[in-house]
C-alpha positions in Angstrom: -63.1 39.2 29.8 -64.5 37.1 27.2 -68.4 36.0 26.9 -68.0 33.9 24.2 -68.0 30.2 25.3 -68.0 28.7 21.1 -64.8 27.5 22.6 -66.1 25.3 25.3 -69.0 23.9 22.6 -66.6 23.1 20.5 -65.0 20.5 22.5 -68.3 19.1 24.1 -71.0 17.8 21.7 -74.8 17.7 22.4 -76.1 14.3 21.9 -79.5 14.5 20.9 -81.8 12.3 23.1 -78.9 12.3 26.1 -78.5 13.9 29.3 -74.9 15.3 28.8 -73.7 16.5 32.0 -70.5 17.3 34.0 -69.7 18.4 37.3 -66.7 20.5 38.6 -65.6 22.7 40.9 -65.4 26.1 40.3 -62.6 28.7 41.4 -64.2 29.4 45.2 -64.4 26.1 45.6 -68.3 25.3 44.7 -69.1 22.6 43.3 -71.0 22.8 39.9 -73.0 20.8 37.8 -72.6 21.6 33.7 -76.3 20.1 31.4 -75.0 20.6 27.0 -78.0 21.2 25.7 -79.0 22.3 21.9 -77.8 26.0 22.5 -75.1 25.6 25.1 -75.1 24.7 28.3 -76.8 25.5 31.7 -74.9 25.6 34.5 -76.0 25.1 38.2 -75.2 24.6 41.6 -74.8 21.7 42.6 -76.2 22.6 46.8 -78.6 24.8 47.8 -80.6 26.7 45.4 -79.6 25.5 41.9 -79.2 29.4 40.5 -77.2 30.0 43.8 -79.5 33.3 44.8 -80.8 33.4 48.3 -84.6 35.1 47.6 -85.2 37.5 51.1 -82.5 36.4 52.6 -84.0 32.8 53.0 -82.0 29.3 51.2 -85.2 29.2 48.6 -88.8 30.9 48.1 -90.0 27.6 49.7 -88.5 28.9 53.4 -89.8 32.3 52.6 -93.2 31.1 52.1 -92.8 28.8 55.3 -91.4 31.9 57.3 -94.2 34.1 55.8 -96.6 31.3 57.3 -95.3 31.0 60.6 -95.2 34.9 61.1 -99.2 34.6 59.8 -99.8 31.9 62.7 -98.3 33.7 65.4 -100.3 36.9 64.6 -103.7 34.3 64.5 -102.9 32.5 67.8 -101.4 30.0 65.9 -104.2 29.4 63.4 -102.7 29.3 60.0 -106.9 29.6 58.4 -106.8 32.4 56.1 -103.2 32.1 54.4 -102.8 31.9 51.0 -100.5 31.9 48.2 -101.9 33.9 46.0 -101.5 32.8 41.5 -98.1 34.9 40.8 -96.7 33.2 44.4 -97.4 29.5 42.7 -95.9 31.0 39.5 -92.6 31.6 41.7 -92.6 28.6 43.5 -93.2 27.0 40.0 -90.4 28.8 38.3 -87.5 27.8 41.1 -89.3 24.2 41.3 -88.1 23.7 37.4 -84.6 24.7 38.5 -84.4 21.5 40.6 -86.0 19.6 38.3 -83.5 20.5 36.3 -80.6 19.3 38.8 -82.0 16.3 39.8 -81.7 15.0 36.0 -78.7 16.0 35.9 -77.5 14.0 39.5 -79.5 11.0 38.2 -77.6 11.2 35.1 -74.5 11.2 37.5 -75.4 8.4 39.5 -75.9 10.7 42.6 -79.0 8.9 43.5 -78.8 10.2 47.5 -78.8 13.6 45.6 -81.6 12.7 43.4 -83.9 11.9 46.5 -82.8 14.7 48.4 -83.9 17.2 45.3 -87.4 15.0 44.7 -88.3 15.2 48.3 -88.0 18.9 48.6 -89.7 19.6 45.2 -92.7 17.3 46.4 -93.0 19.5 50.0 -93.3 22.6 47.6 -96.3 20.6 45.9 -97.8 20.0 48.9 -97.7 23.5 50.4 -99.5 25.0 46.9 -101.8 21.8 47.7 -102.6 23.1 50.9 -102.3 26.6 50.9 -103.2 27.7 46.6 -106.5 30.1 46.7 -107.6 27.2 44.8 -107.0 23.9 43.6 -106.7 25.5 39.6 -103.5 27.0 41.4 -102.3 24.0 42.9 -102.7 22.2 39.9 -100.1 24.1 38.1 -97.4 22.0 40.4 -99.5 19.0 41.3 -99.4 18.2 37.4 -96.1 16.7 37.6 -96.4 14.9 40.6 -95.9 11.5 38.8 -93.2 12.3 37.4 -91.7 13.3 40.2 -92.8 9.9 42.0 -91.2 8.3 39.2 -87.6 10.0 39.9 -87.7 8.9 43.3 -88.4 5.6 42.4 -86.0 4.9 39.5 -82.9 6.7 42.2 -84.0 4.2 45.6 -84.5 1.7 43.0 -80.7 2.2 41.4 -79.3 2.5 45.1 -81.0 -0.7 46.0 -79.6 -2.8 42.6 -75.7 -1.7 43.4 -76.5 -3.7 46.3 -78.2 -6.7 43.9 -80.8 -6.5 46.5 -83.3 -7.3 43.6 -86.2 -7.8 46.3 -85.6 -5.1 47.3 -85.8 -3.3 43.7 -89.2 -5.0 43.4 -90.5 -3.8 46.5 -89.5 -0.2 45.8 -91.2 0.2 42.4 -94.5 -1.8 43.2 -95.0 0.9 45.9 -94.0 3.5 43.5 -96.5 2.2 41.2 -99.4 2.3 44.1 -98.2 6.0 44.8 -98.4 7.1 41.3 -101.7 4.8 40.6 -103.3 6.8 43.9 -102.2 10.4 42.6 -104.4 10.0 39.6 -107.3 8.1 41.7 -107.2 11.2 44.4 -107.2 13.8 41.4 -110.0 11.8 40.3 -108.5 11.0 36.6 -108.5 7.4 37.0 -109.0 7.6 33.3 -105.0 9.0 33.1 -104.1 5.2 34.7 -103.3 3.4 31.4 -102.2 6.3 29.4 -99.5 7.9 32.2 -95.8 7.7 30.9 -94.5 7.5 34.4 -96.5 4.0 35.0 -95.7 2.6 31.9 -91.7 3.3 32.5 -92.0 2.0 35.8 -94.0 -1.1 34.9 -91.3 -2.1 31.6 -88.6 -1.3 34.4 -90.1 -3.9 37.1 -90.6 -6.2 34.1 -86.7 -6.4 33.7 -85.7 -6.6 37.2 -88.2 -9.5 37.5 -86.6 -11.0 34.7 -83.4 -10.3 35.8 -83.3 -11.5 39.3 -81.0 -14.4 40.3 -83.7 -17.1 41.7 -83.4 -18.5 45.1 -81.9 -21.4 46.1 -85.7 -22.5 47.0 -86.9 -21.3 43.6 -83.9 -23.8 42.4 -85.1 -26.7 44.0 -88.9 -26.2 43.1 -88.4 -25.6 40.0 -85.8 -29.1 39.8 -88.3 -30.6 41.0 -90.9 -30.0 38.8 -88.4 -30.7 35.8 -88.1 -34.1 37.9 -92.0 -34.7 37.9 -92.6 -33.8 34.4 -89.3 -36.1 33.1 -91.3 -38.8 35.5 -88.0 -39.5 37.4 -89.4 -40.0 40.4 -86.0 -40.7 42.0 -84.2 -37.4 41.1 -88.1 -35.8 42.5 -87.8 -37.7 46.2 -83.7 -36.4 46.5 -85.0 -32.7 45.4 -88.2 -33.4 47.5 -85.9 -34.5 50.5 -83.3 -31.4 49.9 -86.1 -28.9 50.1 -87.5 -30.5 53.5 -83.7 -29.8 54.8 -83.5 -26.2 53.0 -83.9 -23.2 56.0 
């Protein structure tokens, strides 16, 4: 057996700047998910834990920390005061954090936006079990950190899901609440001072900028703005028939 893949590089180019990805499925059946990058390629899962491994028997270290907890409240009456997860625990959780992280780039990049949420929302209850249960919030921090951008990518895949549909209200909705999310993050961490220099916010902000600009206007946003054309032009007949047309608009 050969472990020598110059042959597969040679045929698929990194692109410096890009997300170059492919997905496939492998001989058992798998499905896989291929990122190029500068020195080859990584290669993933494209289901349950990216690396495929199944840490103490459990689907990630996330369910063996969860299953560690429950054991600890049923031993304490149900009191889960006293658990902790100690530094080299938030290293772990950490480490196998990055690996979807890693996926969910690569799903975005595929336009599995379903995918992309599903890979955010599970990285974000990691975050908030170190939040909860780090020996201190130094620990915690080591996860929390990253929370915007995290935000971000949930954002920017309900966002995409909601423009295939040219719902652009919708679009709008989405990020302004992203925004708020992110904009709270930094006020709860107390680093307001982060607001106007976070990458994530400026993104999203340039992003609802285009879809503002972008959005087809209503057929009341029509009218109003006829009319004003009417009322400026001072033809005051063309004014009463747009005047009359939005009275009769529902």
């Amino acid at each position: 057996m050969s472990f020598d893949i110059s042959g597969i590089l040679e045929h698929w180019d990194y692109e410096p700047g890009k997300v170059v990805v492919r997905k496939f499925k492998a001989k058992d059946g798998t499905e896989k998910l291929q990122l190029r990058v500068d020195l080859g390629l990584l290669q993933m899962n494209a289901h349950g834990r990216p690396d495929g491994k199944h840490p103490f028997g459990k689907a990630s270290l996330l369910e063996h920390y969860e299953s560690q907890l429950e054991k600890f409240k049923l031993e304490n009456e149900g009191d889960d005061k006293g658990f902790q997860l100690k530094p080299e625990d938030i290293s772990k959780l950490q480490q196998e954090a990055i690996q979807y992280h890693h996926r969910y780039i690569c799903l975005f990049q595929l336009e599995e936006f379903e995918a992309v949420i599903r890979d955010a929302d599970r990285n974000l209850k990691v975050f908030d079990f170190a939040q909860k249960y780090a020996e201190s919030d130094d620990f915690a921090w080591a996860l929390q950190q990253f929370r915007p951008q995290l935000l971000m990518m949930r954002v920017r895949a309900n966002g995409a899901m909601a423009l295939k549909g040219n719902d652009f209200d919708a679009v709008v909705a989405i990020i302004e609440a992203g925004l708020e999310e992110i904009r709270q993050f930094y006020r709860d961490q107390e680093r307001s001072d982060l607001l106007d220099q976070s990458g994530e916010i400026i993104s999203l902000e340039a992003w609802l900028e285009e879809i503002r600009s972008k959005r087809p206007l209503t057929a009341r946003e029509k009218l109003e703005n006829a009319l004003n054309e009417a009322v400026q032009n001072e033809d005051y007949e063309k004014a009463a028939q747009v005047r009359d047309a939005l009275k009769n608009l529902k």
